[in-house]
N, C-alpha and C positions, 0 to 999 in steps of 0.2 A: 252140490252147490260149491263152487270154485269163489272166494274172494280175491281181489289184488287190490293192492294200496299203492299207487305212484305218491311221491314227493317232489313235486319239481323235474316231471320227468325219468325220476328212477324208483325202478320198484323198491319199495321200502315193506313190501306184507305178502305171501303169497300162500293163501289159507285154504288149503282141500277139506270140508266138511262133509266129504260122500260117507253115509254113513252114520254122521254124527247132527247134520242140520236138514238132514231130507228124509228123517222117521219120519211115524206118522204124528207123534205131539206136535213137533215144528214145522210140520205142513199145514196143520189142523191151523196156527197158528200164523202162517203167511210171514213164518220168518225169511228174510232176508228179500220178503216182497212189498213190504210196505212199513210205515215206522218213523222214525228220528234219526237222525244223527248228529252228534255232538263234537263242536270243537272247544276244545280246553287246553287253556295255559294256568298255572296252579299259581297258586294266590302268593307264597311267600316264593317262586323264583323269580331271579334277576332278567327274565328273559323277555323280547317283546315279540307278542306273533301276527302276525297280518294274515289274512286270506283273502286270495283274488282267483278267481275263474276256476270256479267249484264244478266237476264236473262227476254225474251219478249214471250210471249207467247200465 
């Protein structure tokens, strides 16, 4: 199972898990096929974040 992470158009993540996310515990478990995802900016930085045109695929 291959992940990639765009930011704005450029890839910012590009994560091969063959091997490590396609045993059989995290099959059994429908990792990276169903779930949550979380956006977080941490509580004490100066920083503001927005999200617009979230796209999962």
């Amino acid at each position: 199972m291959k992940l990639k992470c765009y930011v704005n158009g450029e890839l910012a993540s590009d994560f091969d898990g063959a091997g490590i996310l396609d045993d059989e515990a995290h099959q059994n478990h429908r990792v990276g096929r169903h779930g949550h995802i979380a956006l977080q900016l941490h509580r004490r930085d100066e920083l503001r974040a927005q999200f617009k045109d979230i796209l999962i695929k």
